[in-house]
N, C-alpha and C positions, 0 to 999 in steps of 0.2 A: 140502854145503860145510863141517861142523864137522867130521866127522874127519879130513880134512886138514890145514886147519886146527890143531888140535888138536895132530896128529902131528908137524906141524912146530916145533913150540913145546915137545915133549917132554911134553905134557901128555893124552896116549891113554888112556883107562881107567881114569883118573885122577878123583876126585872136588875139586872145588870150591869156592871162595865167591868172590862178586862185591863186588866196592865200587865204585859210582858218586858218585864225590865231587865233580864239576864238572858247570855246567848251561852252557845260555847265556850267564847272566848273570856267573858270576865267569870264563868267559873273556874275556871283552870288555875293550879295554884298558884300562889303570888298575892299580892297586891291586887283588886279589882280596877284600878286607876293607873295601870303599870303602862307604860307609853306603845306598849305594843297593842294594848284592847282598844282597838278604834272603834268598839261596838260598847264603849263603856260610857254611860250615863248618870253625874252624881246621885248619889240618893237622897241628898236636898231637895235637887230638885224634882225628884220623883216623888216625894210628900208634898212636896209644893202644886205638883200637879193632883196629886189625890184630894187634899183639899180645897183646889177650885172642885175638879168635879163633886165632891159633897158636896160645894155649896150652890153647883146649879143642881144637882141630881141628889136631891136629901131623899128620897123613897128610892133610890138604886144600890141594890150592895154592890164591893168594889172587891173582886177576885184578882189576886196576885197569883197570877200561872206559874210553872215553871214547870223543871223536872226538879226532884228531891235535892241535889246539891244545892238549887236556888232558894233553898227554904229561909239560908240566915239573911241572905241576903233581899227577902222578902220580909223577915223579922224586922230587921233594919230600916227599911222603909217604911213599914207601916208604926213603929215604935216613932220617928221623925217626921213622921205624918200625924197622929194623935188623933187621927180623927174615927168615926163611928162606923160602925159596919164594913168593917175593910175583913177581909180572910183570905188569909193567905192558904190558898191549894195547892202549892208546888210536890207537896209529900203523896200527894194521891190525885194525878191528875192522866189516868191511864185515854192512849190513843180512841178506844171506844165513848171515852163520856168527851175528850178535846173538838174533835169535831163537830157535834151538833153541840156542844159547849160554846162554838165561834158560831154556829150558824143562828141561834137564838141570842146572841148577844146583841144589848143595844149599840155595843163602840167594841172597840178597842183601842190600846193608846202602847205600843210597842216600837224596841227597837228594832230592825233591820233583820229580823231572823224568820226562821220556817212559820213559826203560827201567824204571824202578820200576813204572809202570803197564803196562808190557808185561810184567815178570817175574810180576807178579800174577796179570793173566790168564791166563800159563801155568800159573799152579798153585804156580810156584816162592816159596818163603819169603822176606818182605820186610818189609823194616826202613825203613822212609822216615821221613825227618827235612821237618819241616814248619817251615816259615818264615812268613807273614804269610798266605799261601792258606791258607782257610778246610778243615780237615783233614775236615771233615762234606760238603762240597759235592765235595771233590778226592781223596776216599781209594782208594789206587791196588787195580783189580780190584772194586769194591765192596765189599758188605755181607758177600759169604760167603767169600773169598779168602781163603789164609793169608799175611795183610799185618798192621801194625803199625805206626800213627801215631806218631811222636812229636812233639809239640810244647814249646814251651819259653820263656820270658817273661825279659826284662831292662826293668827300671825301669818294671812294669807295663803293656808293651805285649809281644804275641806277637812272638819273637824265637827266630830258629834258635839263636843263638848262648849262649840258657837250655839249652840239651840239655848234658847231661854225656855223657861216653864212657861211663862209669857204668849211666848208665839205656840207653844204645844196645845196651852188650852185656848190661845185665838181659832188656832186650826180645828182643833174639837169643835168648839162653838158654831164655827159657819162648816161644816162638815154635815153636823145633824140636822141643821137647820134647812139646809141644803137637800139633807133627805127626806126631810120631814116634810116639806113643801112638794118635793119627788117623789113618792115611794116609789113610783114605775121606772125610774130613771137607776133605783139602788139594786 
């Protein structure tokens, strides 16, 4: 199912990165910043990270996953992002094309939710943003995957919203690198 998929979207042959910016929780209605979505990530800073990665990865297109309610909220980011080759998939991103969708990716860069831990298990490079879930008990893929916890603290409680885009794409950066010098290790 992905390379049709794929093809239809002009993305054939084509290399990759994923961003999963919305979970359950900041879909739900309300406010996406509402004190109760501890899985919630500006979306400043989620253009901020989309355009570090253009600017290490200019020949990579950049898919904003989701499911279909995540569409505006992938609108939004990439509208604040401005940059080139971003497509947002959230409206057509059925379970058969998601997973070897994560398993052929070059990264991923997500919060704390189910495709993080499924890009993991396939192997694929992952960047999870950790919110209030304990990152020792919930680290996506386990102990030997190529994954990469971030967690982040506001007025000395564990908070997503301590993460800088800074440290997201430091952890990108030596994450690939790290695999790139490994593949046998990813």
């Amino acid at each position: 199912a992905l390379e049709p998929w794929l093809a239809r979207r002009g993305l054939a042959g084509r290399e990759f990165i994923l961003i999963q910016a919305g979970n359950k929780r900041t879909m739900r209605r309300g406010a996406r910043q509402r004190a109760t979505n501890t899985k919630y990530w500006p979306e400043e800073r989620w253009a901020e990270v989309i355009r570090g990665l253009r600017a290490e990865r200019p020949d990579h297109a950049i898919l904003l996953m989701g499911v279909p309610a995540e569409r505006e909220l992938n609108n939004d980011i990439a509208r604040l992002a401005n940059a080139s080759d971003v497509h947002n998939v959230a409206v057509d991103l059925p379970i058969p094309v998601l997973l070897p969708l994560l398993e052929r990716a070059s990264s991923l860069v997500s919060v704390d939710t189910g495709p993080a831990h499924a890009a993991a298990a396939l192997g694929c490079p992952t960047v999870a943003l950790f919110g209030t879930s304990d990152p020792q008990l919930y680290r996506p893929g386990g102990v030997i995957t190529p994954a990469v916890v971030l967690t982040g603290e506001v007025e000395g409680k564990r908070s997503m919203l301590g993460i800088t885009a800074e440290a997201v794409l430091r952890a990108w950066k030596e994450l690939v690198a790290h695999v790139s010098a490994h593949p046998a290790s990813a």
